[in-house]
Each structure stands twice: as C-alpha cells, then as structure tokens.
LUMMARLUM-331431 format. One record per residue: x, y, z of N, C-alpha, C in turn. Coordinates in steps of 0.2 Angstrom, whole numbers, plus 2048, in hexadecimal, padded with zeros to 3 digits. Atoms other than C-alpha are relative to their C-alpha. Layout:
LUMMARLUM-331431
XYZXYZXYZ ...
This chain:
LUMMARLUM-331431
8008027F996082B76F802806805 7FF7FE7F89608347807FF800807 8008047FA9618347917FD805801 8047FB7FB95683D79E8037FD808 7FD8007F895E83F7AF7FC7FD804 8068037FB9548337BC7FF807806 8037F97FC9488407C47FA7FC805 8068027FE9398347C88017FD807 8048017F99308337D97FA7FA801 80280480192A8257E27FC801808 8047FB7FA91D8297F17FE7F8803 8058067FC9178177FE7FD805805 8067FD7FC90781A8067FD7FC803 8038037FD8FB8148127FA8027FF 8087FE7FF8E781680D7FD7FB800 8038048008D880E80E7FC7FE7F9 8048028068D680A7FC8057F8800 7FF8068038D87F77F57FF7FF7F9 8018018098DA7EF7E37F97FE7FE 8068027FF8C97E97E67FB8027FA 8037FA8028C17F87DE7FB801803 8067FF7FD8B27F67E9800804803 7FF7F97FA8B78087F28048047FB 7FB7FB8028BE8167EB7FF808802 8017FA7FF8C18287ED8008067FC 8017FF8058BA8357E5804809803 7FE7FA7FD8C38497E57FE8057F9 8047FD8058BD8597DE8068037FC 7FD7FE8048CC85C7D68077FD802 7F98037FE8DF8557D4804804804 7FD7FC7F88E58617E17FF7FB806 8038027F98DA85D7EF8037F8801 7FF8088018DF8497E88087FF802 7F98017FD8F284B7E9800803807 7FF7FF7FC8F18547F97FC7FB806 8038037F98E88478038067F97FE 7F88057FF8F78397FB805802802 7FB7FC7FC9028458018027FF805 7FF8017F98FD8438127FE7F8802 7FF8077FE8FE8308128067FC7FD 7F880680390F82C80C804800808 7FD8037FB91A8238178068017FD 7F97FF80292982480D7FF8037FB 8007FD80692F82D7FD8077FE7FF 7F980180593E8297F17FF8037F8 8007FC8069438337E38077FE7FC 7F88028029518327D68007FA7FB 7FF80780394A8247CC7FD8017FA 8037FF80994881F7B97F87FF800 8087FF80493881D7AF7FD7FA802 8048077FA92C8117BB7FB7FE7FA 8068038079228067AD7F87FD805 8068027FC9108037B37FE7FA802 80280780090A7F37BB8077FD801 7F980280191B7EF7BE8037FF808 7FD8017F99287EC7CD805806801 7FC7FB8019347F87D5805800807 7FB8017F99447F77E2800807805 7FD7FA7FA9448027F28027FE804 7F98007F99518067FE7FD7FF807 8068017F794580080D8027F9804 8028047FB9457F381A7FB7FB7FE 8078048009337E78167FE804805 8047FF7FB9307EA8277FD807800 8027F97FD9317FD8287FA8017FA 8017FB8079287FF8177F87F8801 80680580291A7EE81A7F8801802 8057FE80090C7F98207FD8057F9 8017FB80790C80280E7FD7FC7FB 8038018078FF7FD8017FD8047FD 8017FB8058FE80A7F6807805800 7FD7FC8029088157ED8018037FA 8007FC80690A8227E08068037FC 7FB7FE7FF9188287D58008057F8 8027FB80391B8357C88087FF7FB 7FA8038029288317B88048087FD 7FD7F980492F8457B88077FE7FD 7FB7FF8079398497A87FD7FB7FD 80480180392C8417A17FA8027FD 8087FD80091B8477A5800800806 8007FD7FB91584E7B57FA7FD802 8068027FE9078427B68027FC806 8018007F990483B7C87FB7F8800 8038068039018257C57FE7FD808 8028037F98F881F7D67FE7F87FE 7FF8068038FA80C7D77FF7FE807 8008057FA8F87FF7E48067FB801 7FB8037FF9047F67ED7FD7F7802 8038067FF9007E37EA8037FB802 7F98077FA9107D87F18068067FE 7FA7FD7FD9217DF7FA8047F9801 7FE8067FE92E7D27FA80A803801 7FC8007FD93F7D28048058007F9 7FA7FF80694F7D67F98067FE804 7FA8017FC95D7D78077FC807805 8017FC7F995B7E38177FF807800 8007F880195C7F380E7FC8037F9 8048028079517ED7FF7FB7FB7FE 8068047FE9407E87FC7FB8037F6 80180080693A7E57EA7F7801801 8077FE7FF9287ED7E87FB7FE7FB 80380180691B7E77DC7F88037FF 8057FE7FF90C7F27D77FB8027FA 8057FF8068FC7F57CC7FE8067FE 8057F88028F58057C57F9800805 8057FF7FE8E780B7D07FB8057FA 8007FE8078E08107BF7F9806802 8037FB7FD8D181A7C8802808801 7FE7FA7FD8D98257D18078047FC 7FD7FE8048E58277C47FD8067FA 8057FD8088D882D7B47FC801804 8067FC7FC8CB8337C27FD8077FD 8047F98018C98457BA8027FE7F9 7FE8018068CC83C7A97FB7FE7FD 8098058028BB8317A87FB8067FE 8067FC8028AE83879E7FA7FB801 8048037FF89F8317A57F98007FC 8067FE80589182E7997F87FC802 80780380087F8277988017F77FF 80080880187E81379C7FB7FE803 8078007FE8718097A48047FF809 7FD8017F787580B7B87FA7FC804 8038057FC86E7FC7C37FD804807 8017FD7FA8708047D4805807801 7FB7F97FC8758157DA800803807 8017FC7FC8748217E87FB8057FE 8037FA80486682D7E1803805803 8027FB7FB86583E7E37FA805803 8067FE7FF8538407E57FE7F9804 8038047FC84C8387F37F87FF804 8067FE7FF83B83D7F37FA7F7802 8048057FE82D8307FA7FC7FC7F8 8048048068278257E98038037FA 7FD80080883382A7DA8047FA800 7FA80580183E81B7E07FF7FA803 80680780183380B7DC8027F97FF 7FD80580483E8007D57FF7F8803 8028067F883A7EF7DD80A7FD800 7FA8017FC84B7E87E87FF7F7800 8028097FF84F7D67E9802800808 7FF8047F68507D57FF7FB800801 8058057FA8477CB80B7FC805804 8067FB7FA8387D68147FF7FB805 8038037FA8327C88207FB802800 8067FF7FF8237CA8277FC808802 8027F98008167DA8277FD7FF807 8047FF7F88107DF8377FA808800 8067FA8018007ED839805807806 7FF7FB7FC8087FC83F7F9806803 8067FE7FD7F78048427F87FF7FD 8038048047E780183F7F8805801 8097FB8007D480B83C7F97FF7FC 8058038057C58068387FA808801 8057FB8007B58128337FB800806 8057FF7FA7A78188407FA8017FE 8077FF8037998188357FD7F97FF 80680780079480682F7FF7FD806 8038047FA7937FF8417F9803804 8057FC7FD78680A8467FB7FD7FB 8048048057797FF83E7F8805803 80680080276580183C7FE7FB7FE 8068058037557F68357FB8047FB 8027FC8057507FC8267F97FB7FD 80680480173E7F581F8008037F7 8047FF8077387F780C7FB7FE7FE 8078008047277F98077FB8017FE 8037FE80671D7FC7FA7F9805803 8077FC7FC711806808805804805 7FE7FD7FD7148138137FE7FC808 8038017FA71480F8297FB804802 8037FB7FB70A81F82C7F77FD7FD 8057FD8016FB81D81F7FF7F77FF 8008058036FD80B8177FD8037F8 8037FE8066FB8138088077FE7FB 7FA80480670580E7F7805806801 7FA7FD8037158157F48038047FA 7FE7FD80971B8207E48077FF7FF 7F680180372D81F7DE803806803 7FB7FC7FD73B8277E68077FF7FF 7F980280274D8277E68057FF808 7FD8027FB7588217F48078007FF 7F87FF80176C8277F48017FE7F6 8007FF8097688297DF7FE7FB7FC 80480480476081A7DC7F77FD802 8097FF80074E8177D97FC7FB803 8038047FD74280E7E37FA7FF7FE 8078017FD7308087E47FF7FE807 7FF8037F97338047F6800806803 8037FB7FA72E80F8048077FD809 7FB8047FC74080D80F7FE804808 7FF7FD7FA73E8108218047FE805 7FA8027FB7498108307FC7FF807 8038007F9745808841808800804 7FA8027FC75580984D7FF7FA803 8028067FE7597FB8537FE7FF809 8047FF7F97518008677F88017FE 8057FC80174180385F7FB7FB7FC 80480780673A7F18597F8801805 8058018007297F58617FC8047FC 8037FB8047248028548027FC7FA 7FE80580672C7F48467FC7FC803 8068037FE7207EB84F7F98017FE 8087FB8007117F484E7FF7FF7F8 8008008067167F783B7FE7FA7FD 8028078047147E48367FB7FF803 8068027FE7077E18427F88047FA 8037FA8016FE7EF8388018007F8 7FF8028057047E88277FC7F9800 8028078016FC7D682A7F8803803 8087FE7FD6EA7E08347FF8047FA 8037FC8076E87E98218007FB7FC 8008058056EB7D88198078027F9 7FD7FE8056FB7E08118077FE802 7FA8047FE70A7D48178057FF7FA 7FB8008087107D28048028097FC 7FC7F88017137E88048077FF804 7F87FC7FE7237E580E8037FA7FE 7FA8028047317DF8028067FF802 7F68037FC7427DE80D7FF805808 7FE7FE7FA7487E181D8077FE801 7F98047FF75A7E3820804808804 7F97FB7FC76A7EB82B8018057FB 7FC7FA8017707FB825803805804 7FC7FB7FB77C80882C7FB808800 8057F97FD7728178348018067F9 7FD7F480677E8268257FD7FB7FA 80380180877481B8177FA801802 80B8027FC76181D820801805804 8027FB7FC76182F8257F98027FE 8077FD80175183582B7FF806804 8027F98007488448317F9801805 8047FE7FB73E8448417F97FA800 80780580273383483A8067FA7FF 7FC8077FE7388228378027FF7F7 8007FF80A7378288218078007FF 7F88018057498248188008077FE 7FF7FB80474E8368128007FF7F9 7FE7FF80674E8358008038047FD 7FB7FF80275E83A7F78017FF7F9 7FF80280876383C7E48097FD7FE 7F78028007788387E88007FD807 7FD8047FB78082C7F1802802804 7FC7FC7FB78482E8028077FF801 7F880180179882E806800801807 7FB8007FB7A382E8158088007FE 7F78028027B68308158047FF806 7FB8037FA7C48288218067FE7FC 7F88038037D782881F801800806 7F88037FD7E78248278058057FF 7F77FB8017F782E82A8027FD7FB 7FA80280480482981F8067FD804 7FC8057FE81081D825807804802 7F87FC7FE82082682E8047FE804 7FC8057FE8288178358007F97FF 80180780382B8048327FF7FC808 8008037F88267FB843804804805 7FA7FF7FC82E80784B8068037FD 7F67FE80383F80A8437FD8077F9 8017FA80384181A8398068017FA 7FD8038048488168298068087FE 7FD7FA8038578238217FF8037F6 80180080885381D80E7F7801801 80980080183F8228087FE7FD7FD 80280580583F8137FC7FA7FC806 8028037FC83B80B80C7F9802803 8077FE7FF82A81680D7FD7FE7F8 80280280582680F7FD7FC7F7801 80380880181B7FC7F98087FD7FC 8068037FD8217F07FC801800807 7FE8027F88297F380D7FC803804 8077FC7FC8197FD8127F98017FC 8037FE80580980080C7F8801803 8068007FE7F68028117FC7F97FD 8058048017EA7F48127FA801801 8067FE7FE7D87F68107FC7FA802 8078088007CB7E78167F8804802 8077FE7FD7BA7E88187FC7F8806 8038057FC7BA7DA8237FB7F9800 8058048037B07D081A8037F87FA 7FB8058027BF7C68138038037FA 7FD7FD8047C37D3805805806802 7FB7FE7FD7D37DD8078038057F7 7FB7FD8067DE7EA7FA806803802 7F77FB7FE7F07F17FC8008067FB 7FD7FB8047F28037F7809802802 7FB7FD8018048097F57FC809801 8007F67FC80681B8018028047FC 7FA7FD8058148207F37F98047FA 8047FE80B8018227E47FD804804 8047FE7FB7F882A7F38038097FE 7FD7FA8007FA83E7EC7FD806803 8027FC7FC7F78467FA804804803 7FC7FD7FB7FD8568037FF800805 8017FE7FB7F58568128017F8807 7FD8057FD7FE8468197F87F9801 8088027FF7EB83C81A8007FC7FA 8008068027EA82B8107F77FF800 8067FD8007D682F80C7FC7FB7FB 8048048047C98228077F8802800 8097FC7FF7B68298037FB7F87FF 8068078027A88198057FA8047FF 8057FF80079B81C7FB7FA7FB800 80480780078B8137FE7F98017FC 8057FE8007788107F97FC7FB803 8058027FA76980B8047FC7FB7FB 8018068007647F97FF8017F8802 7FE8077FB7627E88058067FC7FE 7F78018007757E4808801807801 7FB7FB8017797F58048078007FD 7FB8008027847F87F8805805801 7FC7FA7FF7928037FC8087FB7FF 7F98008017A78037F5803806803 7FC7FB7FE7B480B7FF8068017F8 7FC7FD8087BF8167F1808804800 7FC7FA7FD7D081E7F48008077FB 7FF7FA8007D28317F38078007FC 7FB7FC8037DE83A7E68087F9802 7FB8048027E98297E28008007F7 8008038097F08247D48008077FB 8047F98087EC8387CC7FA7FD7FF 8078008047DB8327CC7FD802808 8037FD7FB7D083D7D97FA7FC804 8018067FC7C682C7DD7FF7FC7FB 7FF8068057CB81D7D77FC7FB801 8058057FF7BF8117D58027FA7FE 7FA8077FF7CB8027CE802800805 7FC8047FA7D38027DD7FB801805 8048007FD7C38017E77FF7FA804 8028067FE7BC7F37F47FA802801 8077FF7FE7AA7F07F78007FC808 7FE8037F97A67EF80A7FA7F8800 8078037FE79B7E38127FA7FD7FF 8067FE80178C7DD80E7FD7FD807 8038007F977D7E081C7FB7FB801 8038048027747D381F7F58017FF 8057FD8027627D28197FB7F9807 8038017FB7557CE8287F97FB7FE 8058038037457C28297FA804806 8068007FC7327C58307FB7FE802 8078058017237BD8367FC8057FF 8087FF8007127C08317F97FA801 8078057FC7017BA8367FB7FE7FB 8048008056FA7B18287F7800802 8078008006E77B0830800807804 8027F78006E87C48338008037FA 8007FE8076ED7C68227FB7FC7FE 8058038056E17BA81B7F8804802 8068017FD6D37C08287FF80A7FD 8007F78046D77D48207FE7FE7F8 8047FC8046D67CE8107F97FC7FE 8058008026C77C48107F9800804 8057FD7F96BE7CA8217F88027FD 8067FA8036B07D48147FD7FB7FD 8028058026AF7C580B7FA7FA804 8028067FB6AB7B78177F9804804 8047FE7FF69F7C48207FA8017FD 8067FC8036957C88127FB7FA7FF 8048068006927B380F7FE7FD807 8058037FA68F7B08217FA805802 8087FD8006817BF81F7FB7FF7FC 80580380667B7B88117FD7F9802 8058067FF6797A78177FB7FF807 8037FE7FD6717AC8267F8804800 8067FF8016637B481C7FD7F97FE 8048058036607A48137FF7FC806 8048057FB65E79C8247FA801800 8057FE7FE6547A78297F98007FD 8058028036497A981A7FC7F7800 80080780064979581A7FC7FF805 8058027FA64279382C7F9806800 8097FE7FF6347A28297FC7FB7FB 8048028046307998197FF7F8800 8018057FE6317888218037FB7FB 7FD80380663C7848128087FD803 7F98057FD6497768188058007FB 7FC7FC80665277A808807804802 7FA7FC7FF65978980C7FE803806 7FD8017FA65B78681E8067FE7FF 7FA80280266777B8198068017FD 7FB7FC80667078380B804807804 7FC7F97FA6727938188057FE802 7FC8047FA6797878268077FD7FD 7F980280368677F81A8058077FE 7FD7F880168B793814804800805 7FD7FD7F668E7988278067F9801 7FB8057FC69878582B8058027FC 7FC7FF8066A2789819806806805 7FB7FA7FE6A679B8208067FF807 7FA8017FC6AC7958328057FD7FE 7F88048026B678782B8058037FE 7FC7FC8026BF792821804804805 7FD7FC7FB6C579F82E8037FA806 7F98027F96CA79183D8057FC7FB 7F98038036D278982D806805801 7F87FB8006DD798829803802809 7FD8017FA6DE79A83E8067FE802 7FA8067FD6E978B83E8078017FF 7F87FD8056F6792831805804804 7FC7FC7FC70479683B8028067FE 7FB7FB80270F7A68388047FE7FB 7FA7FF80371A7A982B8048027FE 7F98007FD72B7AC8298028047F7 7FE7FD8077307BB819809800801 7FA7FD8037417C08138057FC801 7F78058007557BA8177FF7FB807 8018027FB7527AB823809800803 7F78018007667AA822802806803 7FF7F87FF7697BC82A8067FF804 7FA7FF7FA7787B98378078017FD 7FD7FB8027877C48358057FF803 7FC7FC7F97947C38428048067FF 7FD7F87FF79D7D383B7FD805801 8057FB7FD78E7DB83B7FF802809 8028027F97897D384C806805805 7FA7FC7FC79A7DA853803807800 7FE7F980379B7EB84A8058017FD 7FB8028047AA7E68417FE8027F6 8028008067A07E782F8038087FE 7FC7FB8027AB7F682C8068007FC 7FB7FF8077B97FD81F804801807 7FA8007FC7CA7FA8298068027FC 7FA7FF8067DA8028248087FE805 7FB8027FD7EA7FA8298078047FE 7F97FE8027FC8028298057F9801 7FD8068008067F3823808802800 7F580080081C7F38258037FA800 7FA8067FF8297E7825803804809 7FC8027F88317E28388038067FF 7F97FC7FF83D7EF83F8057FD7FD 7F780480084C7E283F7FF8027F6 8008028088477DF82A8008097FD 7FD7FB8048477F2828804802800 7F87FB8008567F682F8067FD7FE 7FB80380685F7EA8258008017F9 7FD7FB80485B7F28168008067FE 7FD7F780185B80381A8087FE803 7FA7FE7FE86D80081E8037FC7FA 80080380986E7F680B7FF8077FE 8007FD803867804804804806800 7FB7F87FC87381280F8077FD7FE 7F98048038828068098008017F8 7FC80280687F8037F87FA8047FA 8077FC80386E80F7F27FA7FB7FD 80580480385F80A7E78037FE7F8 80280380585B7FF7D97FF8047FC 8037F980185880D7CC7FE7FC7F7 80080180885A8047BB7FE8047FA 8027FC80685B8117AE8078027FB 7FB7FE8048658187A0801806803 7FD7F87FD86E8287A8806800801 7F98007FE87F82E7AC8007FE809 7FF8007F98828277BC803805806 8047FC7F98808317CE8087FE804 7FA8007FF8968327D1800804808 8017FC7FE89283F7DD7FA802803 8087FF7FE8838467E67FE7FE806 8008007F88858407F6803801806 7FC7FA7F988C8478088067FB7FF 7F98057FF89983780A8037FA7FA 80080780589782A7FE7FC8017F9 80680380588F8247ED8027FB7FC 7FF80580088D8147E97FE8007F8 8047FF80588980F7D58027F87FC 8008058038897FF7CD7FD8007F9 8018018078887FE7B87FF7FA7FD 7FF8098058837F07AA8028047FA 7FC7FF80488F7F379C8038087FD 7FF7FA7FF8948067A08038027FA 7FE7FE804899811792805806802 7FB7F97FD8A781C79A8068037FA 7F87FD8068B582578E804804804 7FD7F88008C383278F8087FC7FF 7F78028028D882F78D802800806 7FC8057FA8DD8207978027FC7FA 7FD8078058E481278E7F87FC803 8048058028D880578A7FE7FB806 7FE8057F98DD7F77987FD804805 8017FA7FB8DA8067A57F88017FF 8067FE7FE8CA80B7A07FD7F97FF 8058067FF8C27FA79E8017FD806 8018017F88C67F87B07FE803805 8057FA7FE8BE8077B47FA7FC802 8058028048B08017AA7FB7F9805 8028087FE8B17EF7B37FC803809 8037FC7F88B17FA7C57FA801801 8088018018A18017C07FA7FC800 80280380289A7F47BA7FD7FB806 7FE8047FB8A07EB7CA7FA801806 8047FB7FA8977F87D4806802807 7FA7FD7FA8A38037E07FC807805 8047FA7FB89E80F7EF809806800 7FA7FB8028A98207EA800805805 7FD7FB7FB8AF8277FA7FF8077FE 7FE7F88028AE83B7FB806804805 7FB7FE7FD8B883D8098057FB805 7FD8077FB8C6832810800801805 7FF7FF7F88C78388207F87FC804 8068037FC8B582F8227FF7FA7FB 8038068028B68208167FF7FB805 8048067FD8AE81181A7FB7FF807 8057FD7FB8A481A8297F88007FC 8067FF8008938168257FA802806 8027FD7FA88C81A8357FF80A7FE 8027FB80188E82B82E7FA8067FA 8057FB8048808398258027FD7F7 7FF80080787E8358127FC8057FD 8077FC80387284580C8028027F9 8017FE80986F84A7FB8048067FF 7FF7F87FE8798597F97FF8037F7 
C-alpha cells in the first residue's frame, strides 16, 4: 500500500461539442488539441484524487456560476499524464459553495490520435476527388420535375426535296444501269426536283406517260436536299458511303439556373441530354460517358437516300466507343409521295403502231372490196376500222391514275420539325439547391470498401460506416462507441473557430 499526494486537475469548459457524436473535432496533433481546451475553460481546480471515468465529482462552485459549462477535461497526475476530455451531462446543486458534477468520457477526443483507422465498407463520405463522372452512385432524394434548360435542333433535314425513281433516265428515257447511292446499290435512276421546280416534274411524267413508260417510275418521296446532292443537272450524285452530318450541344454548366458546389449534380440523374427525333422516339444520354475535351456533346446522323430515307443519329466518343451505335435513334421517316398518269397516253404510246397498222389494213380491204365490187370485204374492212375506233374512245374514257403512297401527310415534315432535337434536361433550381446543400452537409454516396476520407477537406468531413473495423489501445467500451459514431455517421470539424458554419468554402485540399 501507498499513498500518492492528490495532484489531479480538473478543467470546466464551454464548447460546441455534444454527447450526441454527430459533430466532432478533428486536430493535427495533441498540442494544437490541448491548446484550443485551454482556451475554453471557465474554471479550473486542482489538488484532487484519482477521478474514476464516467463518474461524478464535487466542485467548490456556485450551479449558477458554473451552469453555462458542458464539457470538461481532467488529468489524474501522479498517475499518468494522460488528458481524459469528457462531457458534462447533469450539474446538481449540493449547498451554495457546491455542486456535484456528473460526466461521460468524450472517448473521441480522448483516443483521437489513438484510432487506427482501417479498410471497412464507407456509405457516404466527403470525396477527395470531385471530378465530373467518377461520383455515380445513385442518391435516394426527390428531383421533382425536369425542365429543358436549352434546346437545338439540326439545320439539315428540314430543308426537304422531291426525289423520283426510275428505272429511265429524264434526259434520254433510256434504261438505267445499277449504281450506288450513299453505298447502297440501285437500279433506280434517283433524281431531284426542288420543291419550286414541279414544272419540269411535270414535263418528266408527262413525258413518261407520251413514251407509253408510266410503269419506269417506281417511287416518289420527300428527302432532305444533304442526301440528293446534285451537280448542275436534276441526276442524284452517286456515292459509295453514306452521307453524315454532325450537331452537338455544350455541356450542361448550370441546373435551371443555379450553379451547383458538388459535380455529382453534373451527373444523370439531375441532368442529362435528351435526344428526340420528333417522331415520338426519344434517348437519354448521360453528359458524365460523353468523353470529350472540347466541351461539345457531339452527335453524327448518318443517312441513305431511299424512299423514307433511312438515316440514325449516333453520339460521338461516349461510352469509349468513338460511335456508338447501341445508343443510337433513327430519325424520321420522310413521307413517300403519289402521282397521276394518263392511262389513254400510255395506252395510246403503247399501242398507237398497233392500232395504225389495222386501221391501214382495214382500209385496204375496203378499198380492195369496193374496186372488186366484193361486199365481203367491204365489210370485214368497215368492222376492222369500227373495232379500231372503239378501242381508242374506249381507253379515252379511262380516267387518270393515281401511283405510289396515297397516305403521304407528315405534319413534322409539313412544318420542318422532322429533325434530330437535342435537349438539355435538369432538375428545378429550388430541387437543386436542396441537394447541393445535402451533399455540402453530409457528401456522397460512395459505397466502397476503403479507409474512410477523416481528413481531405478545407472545413469539415462528413463519413458514415456499416460495421467499421477501427483498432488501436482504447478499452473495449470506448472503442465500440467510436465504432458506433462512425457507423452513426459524424461531420468531423477541422477548425473550431468555424464549426457548424456551413455557409463556409469546403475545397478539396
């Protein structure tokens, strides 16, 4: 047995920490940490035995003078020189010159450079990389509704033409050979009429039906002028590759408005490009796959020149793929047109040679009949000849007929609309700025296995665990309430003089 002379030190304080554990303060060393308790004590008392942890303890105080003090720290020299910070949880009145105190271990800021923090799965943290698309994780808060923060369509497919096909040239009416049009092969002879220019589209059918060749033209339909380049004539240029066009979109550098602090918030889903082609199909690409340097969100349409015309708009360098064709839409299709022809023009080309050759003939046998006074073949001529007219005012009567798509009406054509649109979609301001000030509070979602992210930011850093693995030489009790803290999720102060000012800069340092 012996005695050790009461030495121990008893320090009341006033900070902004709670038992709570939802706050703490974090310091680069037990210096810089005793000297900021230093300068928040209110009282001090020394001279006293060996203070048991978790425990109560009599000071010579007033309640009143001493009942703005929750915290304090104490130190059981002629023991050990360790420095026990503890919270004050209830003060209760003793007599006038004494006030019994009752307090917890603040076990934190006790074992703070004692924690060996290791590899566990951390929920949410504060990164320290904030780069635009590394920080994906989906969020469970409320976006509301998307609004178009801008919007652009292409300048190529509204610029239509009238495109013909058939099996004849307009200049010779001669047969056509195979060709290839934007790399695919034809027997069609494509030509372009603009669409100010329907009297030489006229001429050309009239002029298809006075050769008896109404069944050479195979289609007629809308197309956009960059898939039917011609060359000083009304001849389709023929091409061995598909023609293309390309149209982007800036990159998205505000939410409605509002200018976020976290870049999660430049990611899907709080923002993201819509593609439509106005035709009732539509795709969402994600700006975050979009691997561009030159800020430009880049779509290439490529097309080929047939009736509808087929052509898919494709984005540029997503995804690491330099065009992606899974994440493609097909535009529009262009509608396909009707024509009339003149069935007793075609009939009368093709049997005009015909019909002449037996009204010649029968004519002789009149004739022969009347020199030879043979009633026979007078007769037989006169029937010929009635044969021939009938025929011709027969087909006469036969009205016009009507080729190709009788169904052809378009209104997005009609209105120039039948174009690739691209939309910048966001959530509201109000909806962003609720959680960009979540994510400036309490960071992202990150769900990985790592040592959690203690440090790393200018003011704060916030870190919530599931079933944390922390060690080092605490008692047992102590660190399992570390443990729980984490687990709890806590925002660990770096400087007190600016806790709980979220109003202030959080940057990656």
């Amino acid at each position: 047995m012996y005695n050790v002379e009461p030495k121990g030190m008893i320090y009341l304080c006033k900070t902004p920490l709670e038992n709570d554990y939802k706050n703490q303060l974090t310091f680069t060393d037990s210096t810089s940490q005793a000297n900021y308790f230093n300068s928040t004590i209110v009282k001090s008392y020394s001279e006293y035995t060996y203070q048991r942890h978790d425990s109560a303890v009599k000071v010579g105080a007033n309640i009143d003078d001493i009942i703005n003090c929750n915290y304090m720290f104490y130190r059981n020299v002629g023991f050990s020189d360790k420095i026990y910070y503890c919270f004050i949880t209830d003060m209760v009145y003793v007599n006038e010159n004494c006030t019994l105190i009752t307090f917890e271990t603040d076990v934190f800021q006790t074992y703070q450079f004692d924690i060996e923090y290791k590899m566990c799965f951390t929920e949410r943290e504060h990164v320290n990389d904030d780069t635009i698309g590394i920080n994906t994780v989906p969020e469970n808060v409320e976006l509301g509704e998307y609004v178009v923060n801008e919007h652009i369509k292409d300048n190529h497919n509204n610029d239509t033409t009238i495109i013909t096909g058939a099996t004849v040239g307009p200049s010779d009416l001669e047969t056509f050979t195979i060709g290839k049009y934007n790399g695919i092969t034809s027997g069609c002879e494509y030509c372009r009429w603009d669409n100010d220019d329907f009297n030489s589209l006229k001429s050309f059918l009239a002029n298809l039906d006075s050769h008896g060749k109404k069944d050479a033209l195979l289609s007629m339909f809308i197309a956009p002028k960059w898939l039917a380049p011609v060359n000083g004539t009304v001849y389709v240029t023929q091409t061995n590759e598909p023609a293309h066009f390309d149209i982007g979109i800036s990159k998205i550098n505000n939410l409605n408005g509002y200018i976020p602090k976290n870049n999660k918030l430049f990611t899907y889903p709080y923002c993201y490009i819509n593609v439509s082609n106005n035709s009732g199909q539509s795709i969402v690409l994600n700006q975050e796959l979009w691997g561009t340097t030159d800020n430009l969100m880049s779509l290439r349409v490529y097309g080929c020149l047939s009736p509808g015309c087929s052509m898919r708009a494709l984005p540029l360098n997503y995804k690491n793929d330099s065009v992606r064709w899974e994440e493609g839409i097909s535009c529009g299709k262009y509608p396909q047109l009707n024509w009339s022809s003149s069935q007793y023009t075609n009939w009368l080309a093709q049997n005009g040679i015909n019909i002449g050759l037996s009204t010649a003939g029968a004519l002789v046998s009149t004739g022969v009949g009347i020199a030879t006074h043979n009633p026979v073949g007078i007769a037989s001529g006169l029937l010929a000849i009635g044969q021939s007219i009938g025929q011709v005012t027969q087909h006469s009567l036969i009205p016009n007929s009507v080729s190709g798509n009788l169904n052809s009406g378009d209104v997005t054509v009609a209105t120039g609309e039948n174009r690739i649109h691209m939309y910048k979609m966001t959530i509201k301001e109000e909806y962003a700025k609720i959680i960009d000030d979540y994510f400036t509070m309490f960071g992202y979602k990150v769900n990985k296995l790592k040592v959690p992210n203690i440090t790393g930011r200018e003011n704060w850093n916030y870190v919530k665990t599931i079933e944390c693995n922390f060690d080092g030489d605490i008692p047992q009790a102590h660190l399992n309430i570390i443990k729980a803290m984490f687990n709890s999720g806590v925002t660990l102060w770096h400087n007190p003089n600016t806790m709980y000012n979220y109003n202030l800069s959080n940057n990656i340092i």
